[in-house]
Backbone as JSON, one array per atom type, in Angstrom:
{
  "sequence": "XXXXXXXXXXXXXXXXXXXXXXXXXXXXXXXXXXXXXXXXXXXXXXXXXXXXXXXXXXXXXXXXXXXXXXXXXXXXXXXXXXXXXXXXXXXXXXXXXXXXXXXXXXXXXXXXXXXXX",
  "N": [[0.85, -1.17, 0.0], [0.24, 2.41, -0.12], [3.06, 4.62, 0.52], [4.49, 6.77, 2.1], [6.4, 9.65, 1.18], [10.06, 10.48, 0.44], [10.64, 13.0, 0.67], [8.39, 14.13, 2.55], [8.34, 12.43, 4.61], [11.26, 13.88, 5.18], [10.43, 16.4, 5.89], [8.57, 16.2, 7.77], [10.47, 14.95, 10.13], [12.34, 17.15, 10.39], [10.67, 19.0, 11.03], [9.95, 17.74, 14.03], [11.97, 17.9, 15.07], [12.65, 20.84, 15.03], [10.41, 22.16, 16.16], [10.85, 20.7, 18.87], [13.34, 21.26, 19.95], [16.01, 20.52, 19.44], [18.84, 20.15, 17.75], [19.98, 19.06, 14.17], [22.06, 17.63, 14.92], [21.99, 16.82, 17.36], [19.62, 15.69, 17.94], [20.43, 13.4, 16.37], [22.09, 12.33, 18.06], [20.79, 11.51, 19.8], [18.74, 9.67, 18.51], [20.73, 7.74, 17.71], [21.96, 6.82, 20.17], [19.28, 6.04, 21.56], [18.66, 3.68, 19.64], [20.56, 1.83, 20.12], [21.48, -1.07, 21.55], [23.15, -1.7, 23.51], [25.16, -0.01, 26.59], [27.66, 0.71, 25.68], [28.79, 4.0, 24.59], [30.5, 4.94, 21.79], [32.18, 7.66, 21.34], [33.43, 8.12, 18.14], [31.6, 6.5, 16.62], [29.2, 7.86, 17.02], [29.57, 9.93, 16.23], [30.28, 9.87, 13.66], [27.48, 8.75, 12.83], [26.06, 11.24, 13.47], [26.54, 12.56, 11.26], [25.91, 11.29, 8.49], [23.01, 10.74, 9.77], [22.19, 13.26, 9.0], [22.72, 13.6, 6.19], [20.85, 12.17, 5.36], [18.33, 13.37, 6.32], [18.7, 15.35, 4.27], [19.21, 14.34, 1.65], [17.82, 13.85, -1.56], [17.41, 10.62, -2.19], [17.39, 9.14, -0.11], [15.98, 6.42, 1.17], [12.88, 5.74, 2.07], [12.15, 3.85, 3.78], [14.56, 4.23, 5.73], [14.31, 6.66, 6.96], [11.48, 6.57, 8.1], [12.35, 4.46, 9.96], [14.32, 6.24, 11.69], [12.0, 7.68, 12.45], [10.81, 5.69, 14.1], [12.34, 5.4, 16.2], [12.34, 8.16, 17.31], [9.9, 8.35, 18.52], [10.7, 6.96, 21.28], [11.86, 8.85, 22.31], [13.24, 11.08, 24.97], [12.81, 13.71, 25.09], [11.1, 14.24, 22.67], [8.73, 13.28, 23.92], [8.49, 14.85, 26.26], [7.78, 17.4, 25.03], [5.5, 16.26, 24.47], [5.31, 15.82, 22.22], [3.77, 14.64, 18.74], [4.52, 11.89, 17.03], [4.3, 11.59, 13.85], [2.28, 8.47, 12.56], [1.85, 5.99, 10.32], [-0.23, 3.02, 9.74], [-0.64, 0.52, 7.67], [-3.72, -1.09, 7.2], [-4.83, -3.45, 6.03], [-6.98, -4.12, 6.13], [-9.33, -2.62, 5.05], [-10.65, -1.31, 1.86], [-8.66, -1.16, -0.81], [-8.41, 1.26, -1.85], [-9.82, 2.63, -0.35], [-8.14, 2.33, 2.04], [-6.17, 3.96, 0.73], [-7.25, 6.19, 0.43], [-7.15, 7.49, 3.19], [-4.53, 7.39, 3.73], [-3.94, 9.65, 2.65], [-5.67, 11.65, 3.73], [-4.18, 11.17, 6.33], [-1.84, 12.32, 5.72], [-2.16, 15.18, 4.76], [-3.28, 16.29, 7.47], [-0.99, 15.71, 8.13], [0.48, 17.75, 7.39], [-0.65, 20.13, 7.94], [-0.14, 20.5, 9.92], [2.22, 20.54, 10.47], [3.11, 23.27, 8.58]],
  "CA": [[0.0, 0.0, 0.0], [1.19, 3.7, -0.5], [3.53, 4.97, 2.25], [4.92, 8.29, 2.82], [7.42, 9.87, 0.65], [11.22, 10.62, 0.87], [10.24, 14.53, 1.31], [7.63, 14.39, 3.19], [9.82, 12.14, 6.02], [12.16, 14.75, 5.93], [10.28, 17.53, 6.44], [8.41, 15.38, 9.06], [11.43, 15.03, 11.06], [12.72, 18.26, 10.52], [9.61, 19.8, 12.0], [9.6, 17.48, 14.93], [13.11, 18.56, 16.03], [12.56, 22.06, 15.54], [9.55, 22.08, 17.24], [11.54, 20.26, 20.23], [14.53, 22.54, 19.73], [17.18, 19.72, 18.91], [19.55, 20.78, 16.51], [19.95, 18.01, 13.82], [23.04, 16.53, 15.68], [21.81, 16.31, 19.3], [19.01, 14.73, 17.44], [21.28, 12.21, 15.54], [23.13, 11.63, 18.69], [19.27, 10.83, 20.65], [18.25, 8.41, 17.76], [21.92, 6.22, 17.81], [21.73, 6.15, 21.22], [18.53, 5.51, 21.86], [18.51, 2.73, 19.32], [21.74, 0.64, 20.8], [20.91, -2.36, 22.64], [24.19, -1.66, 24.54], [25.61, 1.2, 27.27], [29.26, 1.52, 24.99], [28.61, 5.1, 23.38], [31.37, 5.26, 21.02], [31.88, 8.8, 19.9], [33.5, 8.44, 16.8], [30.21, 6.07, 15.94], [28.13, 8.54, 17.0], [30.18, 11.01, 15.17], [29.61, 9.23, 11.99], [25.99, 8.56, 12.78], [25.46, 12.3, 13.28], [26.91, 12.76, 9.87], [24.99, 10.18, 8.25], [21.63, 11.41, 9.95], [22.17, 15.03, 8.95], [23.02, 13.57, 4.62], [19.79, 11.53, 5.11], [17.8, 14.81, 5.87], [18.56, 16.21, 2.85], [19.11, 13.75, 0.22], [16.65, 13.31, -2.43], [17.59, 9.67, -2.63], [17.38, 8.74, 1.34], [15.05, 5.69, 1.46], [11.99, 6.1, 2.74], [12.47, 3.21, 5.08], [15.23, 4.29, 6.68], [13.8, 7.52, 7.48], [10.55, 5.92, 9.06], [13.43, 3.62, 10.89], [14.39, 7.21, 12.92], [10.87, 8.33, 13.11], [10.02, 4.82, 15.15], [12.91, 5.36, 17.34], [11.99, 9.03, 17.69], [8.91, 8.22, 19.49], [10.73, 6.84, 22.35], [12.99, 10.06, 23.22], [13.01, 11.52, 25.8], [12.74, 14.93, 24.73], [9.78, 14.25, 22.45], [7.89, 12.94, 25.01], [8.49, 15.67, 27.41], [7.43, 18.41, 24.5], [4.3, 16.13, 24.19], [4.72, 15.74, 20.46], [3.42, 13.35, 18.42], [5.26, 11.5, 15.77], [3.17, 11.01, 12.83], [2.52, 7.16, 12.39], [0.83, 5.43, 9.26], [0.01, 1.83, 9.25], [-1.9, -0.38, 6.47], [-4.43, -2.32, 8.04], [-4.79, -4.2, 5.03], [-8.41, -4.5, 5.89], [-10.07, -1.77, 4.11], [-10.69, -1.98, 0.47], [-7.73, -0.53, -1.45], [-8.88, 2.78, -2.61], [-10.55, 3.08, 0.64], [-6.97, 2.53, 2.32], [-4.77, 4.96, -0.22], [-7.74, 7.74, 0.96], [-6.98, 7.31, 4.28], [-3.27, 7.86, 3.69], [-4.18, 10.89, 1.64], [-6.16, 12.25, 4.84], [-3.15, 11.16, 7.39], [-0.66, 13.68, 5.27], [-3.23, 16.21, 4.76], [-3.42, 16.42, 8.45], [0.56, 16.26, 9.06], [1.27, 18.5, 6.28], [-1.11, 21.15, 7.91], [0.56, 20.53, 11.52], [4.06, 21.34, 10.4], [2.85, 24.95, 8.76]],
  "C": [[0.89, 1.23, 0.0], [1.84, 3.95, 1.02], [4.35, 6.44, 1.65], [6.4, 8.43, 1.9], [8.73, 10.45, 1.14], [11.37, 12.03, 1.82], [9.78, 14.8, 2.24], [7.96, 13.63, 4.67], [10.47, 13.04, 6.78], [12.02, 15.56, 6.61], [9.4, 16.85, 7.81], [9.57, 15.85, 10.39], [12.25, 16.25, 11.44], [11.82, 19.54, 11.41], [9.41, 19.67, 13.3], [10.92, 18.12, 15.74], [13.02, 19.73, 15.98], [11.92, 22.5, 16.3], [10.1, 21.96, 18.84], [12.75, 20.87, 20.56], [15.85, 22.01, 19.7], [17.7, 20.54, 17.45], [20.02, 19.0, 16.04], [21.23, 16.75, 14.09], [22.62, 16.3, 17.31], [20.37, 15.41, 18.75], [19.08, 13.43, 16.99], [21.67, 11.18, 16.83], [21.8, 10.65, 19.72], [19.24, 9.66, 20.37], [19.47, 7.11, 18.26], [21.97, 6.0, 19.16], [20.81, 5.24, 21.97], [18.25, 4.01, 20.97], [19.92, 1.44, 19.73], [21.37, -0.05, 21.57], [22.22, -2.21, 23.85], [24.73, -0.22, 24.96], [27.15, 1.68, 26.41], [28.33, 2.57, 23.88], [29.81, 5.35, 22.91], [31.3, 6.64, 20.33], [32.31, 9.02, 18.74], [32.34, 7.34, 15.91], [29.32, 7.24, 16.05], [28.49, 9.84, 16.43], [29.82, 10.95, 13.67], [28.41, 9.35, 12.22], [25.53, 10.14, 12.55], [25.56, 13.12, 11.73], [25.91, 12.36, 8.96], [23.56, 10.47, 8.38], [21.49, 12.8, 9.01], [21.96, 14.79, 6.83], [21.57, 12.9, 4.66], [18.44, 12.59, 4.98], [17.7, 15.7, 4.92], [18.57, 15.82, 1.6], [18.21, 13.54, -0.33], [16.67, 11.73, -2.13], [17.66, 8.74, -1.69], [16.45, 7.83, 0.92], [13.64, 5.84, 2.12], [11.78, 5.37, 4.01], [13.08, 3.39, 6.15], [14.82, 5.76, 7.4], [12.27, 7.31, 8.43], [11.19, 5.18, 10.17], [13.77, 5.19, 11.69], [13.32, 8.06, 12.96], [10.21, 7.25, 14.11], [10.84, 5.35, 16.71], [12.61, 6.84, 17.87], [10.82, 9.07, 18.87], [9.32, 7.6, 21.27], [11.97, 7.98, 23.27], [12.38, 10.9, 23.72], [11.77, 13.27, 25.55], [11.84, 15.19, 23.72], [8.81, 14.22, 22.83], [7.7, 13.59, 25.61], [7.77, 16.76, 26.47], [6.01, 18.02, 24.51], [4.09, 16.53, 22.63], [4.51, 14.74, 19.89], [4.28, 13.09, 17.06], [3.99, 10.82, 14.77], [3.41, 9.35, 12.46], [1.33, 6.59, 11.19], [0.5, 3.96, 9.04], [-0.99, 1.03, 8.42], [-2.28, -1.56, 7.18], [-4.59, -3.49, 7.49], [-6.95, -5.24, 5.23], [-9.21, -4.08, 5.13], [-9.77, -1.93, 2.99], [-9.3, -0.8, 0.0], [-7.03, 1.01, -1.52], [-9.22, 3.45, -1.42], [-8.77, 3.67, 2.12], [-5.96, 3.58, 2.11], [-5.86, 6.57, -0.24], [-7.34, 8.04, 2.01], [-5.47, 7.92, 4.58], [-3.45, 9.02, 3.32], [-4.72, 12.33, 2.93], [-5.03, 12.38, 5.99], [-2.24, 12.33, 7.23], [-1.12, 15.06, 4.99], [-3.24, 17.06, 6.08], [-1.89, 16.88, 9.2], [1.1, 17.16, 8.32], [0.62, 20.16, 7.2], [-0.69, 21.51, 9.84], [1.82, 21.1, 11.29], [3.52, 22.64, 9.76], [1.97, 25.5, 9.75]]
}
């Protein structure tokens, strides 16, 4: 089913950290932390990572996956949570009829498009 484009990710994420007043490396450094299963913070990983986050933000050519991959982990930082913001979430129920589904999406971005202006 349709999912959420490369752009519309970015500016996603770009809205939620400004909103929260992360700058797109204390952001970077949230996500890799918060997604490590282990206490070693390596900073020249998280040096790279903040790199890495920051080229994904702007590339045309970023995946759309992997940008939904730091909008899941977004939802459990701290500092989202505390602003009381919501991370936009889309999932295909795969119950509704097709058409009925790919409106639905159409309404979800409608809604987050008119939250970020």
């Amino acid at each position: 089913m349709g999912t959420q484009t490369t752009q519309e990710l970015q500016a996603i994420i770009k809205h939620l950290c400004n909103r929260v007043g992360l700058s797109q490396k204390s952001l970077a450094r949230a996500i890799y932390i918060a997604s490590q299963e282990y206490d070693d913070e390596d900073e020249i990983e998280i040096k790279r990572f903040e790199e890495k986050f920051k080229k994904a933000l702007n590339r045309p050519t970023t995946a759309p996956q992997q940008l939904q991959g730091y909008l899941d982990v977004m939802r459990d930082i701290t500092a989202i949570k505390k602003a009381d913001m919501i991370v936009p979430q889309y999932h295909s129920t795969n119950v509704l009829d097709p058409e009925l589904e790919k409106a639905m999406l159409e309404i979800s971005k409608e809604i987050t498009k008119k939250l970020i202006d």
